[in-house]
N, C-alpha and C positions, 0 to 999 in steps of 0.2 A: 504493500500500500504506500499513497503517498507521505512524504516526512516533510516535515517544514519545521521552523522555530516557533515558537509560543510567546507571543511579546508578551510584555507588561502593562497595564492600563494607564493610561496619563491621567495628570490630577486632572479634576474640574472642580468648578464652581461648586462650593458645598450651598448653596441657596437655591440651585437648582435652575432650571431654563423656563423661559417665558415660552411657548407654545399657540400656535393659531388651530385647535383640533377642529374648526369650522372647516377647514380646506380639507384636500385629497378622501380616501376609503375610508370607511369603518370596517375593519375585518374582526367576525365576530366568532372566529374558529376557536383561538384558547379559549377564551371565556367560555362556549359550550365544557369543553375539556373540564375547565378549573369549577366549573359549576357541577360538574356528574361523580365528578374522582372523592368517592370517599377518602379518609385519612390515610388507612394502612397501602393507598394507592400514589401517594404523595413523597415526593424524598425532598432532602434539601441540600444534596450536593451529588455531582457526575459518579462522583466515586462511589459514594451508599447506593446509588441507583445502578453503575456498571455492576460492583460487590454482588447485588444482588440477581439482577439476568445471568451473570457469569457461572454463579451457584448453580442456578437454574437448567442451565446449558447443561453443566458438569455431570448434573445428574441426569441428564436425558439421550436419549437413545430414538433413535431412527430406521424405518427396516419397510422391505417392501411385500406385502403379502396378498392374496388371491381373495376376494372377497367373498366366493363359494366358501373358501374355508374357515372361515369366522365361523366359532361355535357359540350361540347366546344363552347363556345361563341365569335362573332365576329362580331361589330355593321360597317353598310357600312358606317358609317359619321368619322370612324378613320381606314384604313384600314391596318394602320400599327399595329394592335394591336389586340392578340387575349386575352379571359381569360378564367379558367377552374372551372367548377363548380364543387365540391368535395363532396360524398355524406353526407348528416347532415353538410357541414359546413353554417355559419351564412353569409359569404362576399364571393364571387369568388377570384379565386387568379392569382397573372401572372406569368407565368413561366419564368425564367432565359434561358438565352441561352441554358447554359449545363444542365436545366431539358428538355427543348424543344425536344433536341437532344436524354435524353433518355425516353419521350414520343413515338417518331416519331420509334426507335429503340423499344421501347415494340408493335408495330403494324407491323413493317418490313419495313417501309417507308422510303426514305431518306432524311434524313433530310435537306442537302443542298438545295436540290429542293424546300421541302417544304418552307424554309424561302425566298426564290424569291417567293413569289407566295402571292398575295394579300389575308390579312387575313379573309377572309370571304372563300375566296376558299380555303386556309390550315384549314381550321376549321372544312369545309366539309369533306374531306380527312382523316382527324385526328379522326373524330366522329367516320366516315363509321368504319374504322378502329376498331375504340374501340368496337362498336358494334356487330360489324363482326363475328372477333378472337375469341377464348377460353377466358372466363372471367379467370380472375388469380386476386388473391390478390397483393396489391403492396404497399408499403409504400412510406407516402409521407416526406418532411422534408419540413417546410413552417417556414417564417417567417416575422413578421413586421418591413417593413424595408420606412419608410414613403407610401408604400402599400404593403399591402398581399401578399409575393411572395412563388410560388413554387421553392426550391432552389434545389431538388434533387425527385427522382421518380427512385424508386427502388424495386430488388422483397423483398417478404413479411420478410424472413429470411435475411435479409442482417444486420449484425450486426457492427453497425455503434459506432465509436470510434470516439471521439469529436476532433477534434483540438488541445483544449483549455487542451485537457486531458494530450495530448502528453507533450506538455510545461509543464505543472505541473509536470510530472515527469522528465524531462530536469532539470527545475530547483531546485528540489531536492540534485544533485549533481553541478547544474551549477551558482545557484543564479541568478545572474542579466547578467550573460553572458558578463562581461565586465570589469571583472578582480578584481570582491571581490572574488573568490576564483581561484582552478587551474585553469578552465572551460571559456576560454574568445574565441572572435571573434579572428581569426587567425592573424599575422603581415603580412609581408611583403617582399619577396626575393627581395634582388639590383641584379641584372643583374651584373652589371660590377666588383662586386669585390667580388660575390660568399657569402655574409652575409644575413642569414635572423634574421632580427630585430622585436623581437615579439611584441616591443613598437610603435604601430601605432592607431591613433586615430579612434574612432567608429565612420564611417561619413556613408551619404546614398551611396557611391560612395565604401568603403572598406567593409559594414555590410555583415556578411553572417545567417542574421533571416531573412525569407520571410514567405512571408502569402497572399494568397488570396482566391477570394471568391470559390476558388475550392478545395485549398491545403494548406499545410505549408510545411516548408522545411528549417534544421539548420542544422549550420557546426560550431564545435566548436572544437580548440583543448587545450591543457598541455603546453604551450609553452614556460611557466616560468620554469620549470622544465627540463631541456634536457635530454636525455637517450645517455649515451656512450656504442656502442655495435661496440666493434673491433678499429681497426686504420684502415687512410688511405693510397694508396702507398705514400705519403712522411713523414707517421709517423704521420700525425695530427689524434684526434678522429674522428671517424665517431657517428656524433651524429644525433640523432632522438626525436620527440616528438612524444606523443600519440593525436589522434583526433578521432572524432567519426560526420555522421553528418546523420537523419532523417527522415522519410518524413512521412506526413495522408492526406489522403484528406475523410473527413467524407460524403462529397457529393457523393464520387465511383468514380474519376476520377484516383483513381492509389491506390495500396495498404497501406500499415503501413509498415516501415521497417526503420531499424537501423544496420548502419555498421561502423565497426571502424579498426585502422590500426594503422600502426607509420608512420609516413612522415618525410620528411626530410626537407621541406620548402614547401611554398605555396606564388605564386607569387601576382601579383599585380591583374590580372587578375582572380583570387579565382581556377585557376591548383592547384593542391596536386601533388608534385615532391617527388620521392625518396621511397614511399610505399613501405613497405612490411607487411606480414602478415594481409589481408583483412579477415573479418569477417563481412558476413551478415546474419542477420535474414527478411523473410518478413513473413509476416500477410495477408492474405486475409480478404475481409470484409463478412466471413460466419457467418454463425448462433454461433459461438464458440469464434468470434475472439475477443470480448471483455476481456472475462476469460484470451486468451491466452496471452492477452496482459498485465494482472495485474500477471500472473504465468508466464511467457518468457520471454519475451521483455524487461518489467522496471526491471527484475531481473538482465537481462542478462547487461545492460544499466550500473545498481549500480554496479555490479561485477569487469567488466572492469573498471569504474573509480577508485575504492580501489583498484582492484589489481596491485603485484609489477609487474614491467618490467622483471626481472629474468627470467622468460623463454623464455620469449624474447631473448634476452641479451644471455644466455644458447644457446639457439636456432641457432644464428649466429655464436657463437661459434664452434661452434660442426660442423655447414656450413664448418667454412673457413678450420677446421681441417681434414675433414672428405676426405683424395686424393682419385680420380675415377680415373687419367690417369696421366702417367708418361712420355708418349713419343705423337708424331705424332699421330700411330698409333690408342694409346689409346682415345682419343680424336675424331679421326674421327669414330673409332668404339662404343665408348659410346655417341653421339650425333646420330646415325645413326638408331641405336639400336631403339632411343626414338622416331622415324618419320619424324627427318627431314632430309629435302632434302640437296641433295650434295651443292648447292650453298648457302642456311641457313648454314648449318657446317661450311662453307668456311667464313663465313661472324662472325659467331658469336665467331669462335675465334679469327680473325682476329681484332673483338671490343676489347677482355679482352688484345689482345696484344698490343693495341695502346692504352687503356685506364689505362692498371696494369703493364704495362711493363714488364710483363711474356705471356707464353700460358697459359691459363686457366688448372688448375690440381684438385683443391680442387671442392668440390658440389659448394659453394658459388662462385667462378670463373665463374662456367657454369652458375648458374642461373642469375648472373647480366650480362654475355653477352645475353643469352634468353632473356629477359627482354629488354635491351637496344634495341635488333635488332627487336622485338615486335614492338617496338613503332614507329618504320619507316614504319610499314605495312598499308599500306594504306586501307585498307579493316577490318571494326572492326569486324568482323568472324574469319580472319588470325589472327588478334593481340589477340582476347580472346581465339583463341586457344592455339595460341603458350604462352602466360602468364600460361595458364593450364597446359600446358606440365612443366613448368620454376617451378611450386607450387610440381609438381610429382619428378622431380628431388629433390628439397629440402627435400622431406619427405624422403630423400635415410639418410638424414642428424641423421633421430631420432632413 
């Protein structure tokens, strides 16, 4: 894999940065995270959170078997409990919720039903099934976890990317995630006086490292660092940091993916206010996605953290310089053009006029009223589209 050096963070301002979160995205992805993750799901450093996948790994084992020869057992003196016999293995094993569910899905069955249903009679059900259907190879993922458990059941090619892997390469650029180098858990926007203060303590309550027994999922940004790209209308910087945040789940419950951006604060609630320029990559778990992820992913991952802000920075520039419309006209005819509708037009310049104290004229004008008037859209189809159209206009910029 790739090597690089691990800087050290530069001081900043302990009072923290003034922020404009009226401008660019609201990306509302941690915050679902940080709102679902119970405690024991929570870490508060790369290291307690690698410690722990790596255990995890240590103990698990991987193997490829015929799915006719699955034997489903189910004694009536426990009838909460089924096990599965696995061909050649030595102990039977018991299946985790989420392998249950994709047993009962490699047979066509549903699995809600199946789990109401006393385990001597989902076992019968489960067999029929197995025996039934086309045999298919399937791999299993098991492991010793105080007993034998099936932790995932999947097809044969499913090329399964560890947890434990992902962190390992996070913490290549990120360390310990908690402010030995640029790379820490995000701070904290104050509501009332517009400052976000990247100085906030790692508690289970602010952490943004999650792990469970399905997934992992980090949000890290730059936040000692600010990025100054343009002024505001009263003349203050518009400043930004760079973040980036992850996700694997080696069991098949969601793909590999890494996306990153500049933010402009991130509240208390783990919101990303202010985005612009999103970048994501994902990863399926095929037959390939390991390779792709030692050739793509951590590449793409180390890049972004070395690379300067400058085109960034460039990039905004060139926005606010860049005039599409000089009058009324121009405005309703260059918004109109792009698909929206007369009362969006109406609405999104009427934001950059109450927010910029001008009518919108520049590309950067339009896209941060698109943008702002997105995010009132109650329908997340309407908002991801209209942010798409807000990215199409920007690109008028380069």
């Amino acid at each position: 894999m790739t090597q690089m050096e691990i800087q050290s963070p530069s001081q900043s301002a302990r009072a923290g940065y003034k922020v404009d979160v009226s401008r660019g995205q609201r990306i509302g992805r941690v915050s679902s995270e940080w709102f679902n993750r119970p405690a024991d799901e929570r870490f508060l450093s790369l290291d307690d959170l690698r410690g722990s996948l790596a255990a995890r790994s240590a103990r698990s084992r991987t193997r490829i078997v015929e799915s006719k020869g699955i034997r489903v057992e189910a004694g009536r003196d426990d009838p909460e409990r089924l096990t599965l016999v696995l061909p050649d293995a030595d102990a039977p094993v018991a299946p985790t919720h989420w392998s249950f569910g994709q047993l009962a899905s490699l047979i066509g069955a549903p699995a809600a039903y199946l789990r109401q249903l006393p385990a001597p009679l989902a076992g019968i059900n489960l067999q029929y099934g197995l025996t039934s259907n086309r045999a298919e190879q399937v791999k299993t993922l098991e492991i010793e976890n105080g007993r034998l458990e099936l932790r995932a059941l999947t097809g044969a090619d499913y090329g399964r990317i560890f947890d434990a892997d992902l962190i390992e390469a996070v913490q290549k650029i990120a360390g310990n995630g908690t402010g030995d180098t640029r790379w820490k858990v995000p701070g904290c926007l104050q509501w009332d006086t517009g400052i976000y203060n990247p100085h906030v303590d790692v508690s289970k309550d602010t952490t943004t490292l999650y792990a469970s027994d399905r997934d992992v999922f980090v949000f890290l940004v730059d936040d000692l660092n600010p990025i100054e790209a343009g002024k505001l209308p009263d003349g203050s910087p518009d400043v930004f940091f760079r973040g980036f945040y992850c996700w694997n789940s080696e069991v098949g419950a969601r793909t590999l993916g890494i996306a990153s951006f500049y933010l402009r604060a991130v509240c208390q609630n783990r919101n990303i206010w202010g985005a612009e320029d999103f970048q994501e990559i994902t990863i399926r778990h095929s037959k390939y996605a390991p390779s792709r992820f030692a050739l793509e992913a951590e590449p793409a991952l180390i890049q972004f953290a070395e690379s300067s802000p400058m085109p960034f920075v460039n990039g905004i520039k060139a926005a606010r310089e860049r005039i599409v419309a000089r009058d009324d006209d121009d405005r309703q005819t260059f918004l109109r053009k792009r698909g929206f509708s007369k009362a969006d037009t109406t609405k999104i310049i009427d934001t950059v006029l109450n927010e910029e104290g001008h009518p919108p004229a520049s590309v950067f004008d339009f896209v941060q009223g698109i943008t702002r008037v997105a995010r009132d859209k109650p329908h997340q189809d309407v908002r991801l589209d209209m942010e798409g159209r807000a990215k199409q206009v920007l690109d008028l910029a380069v």
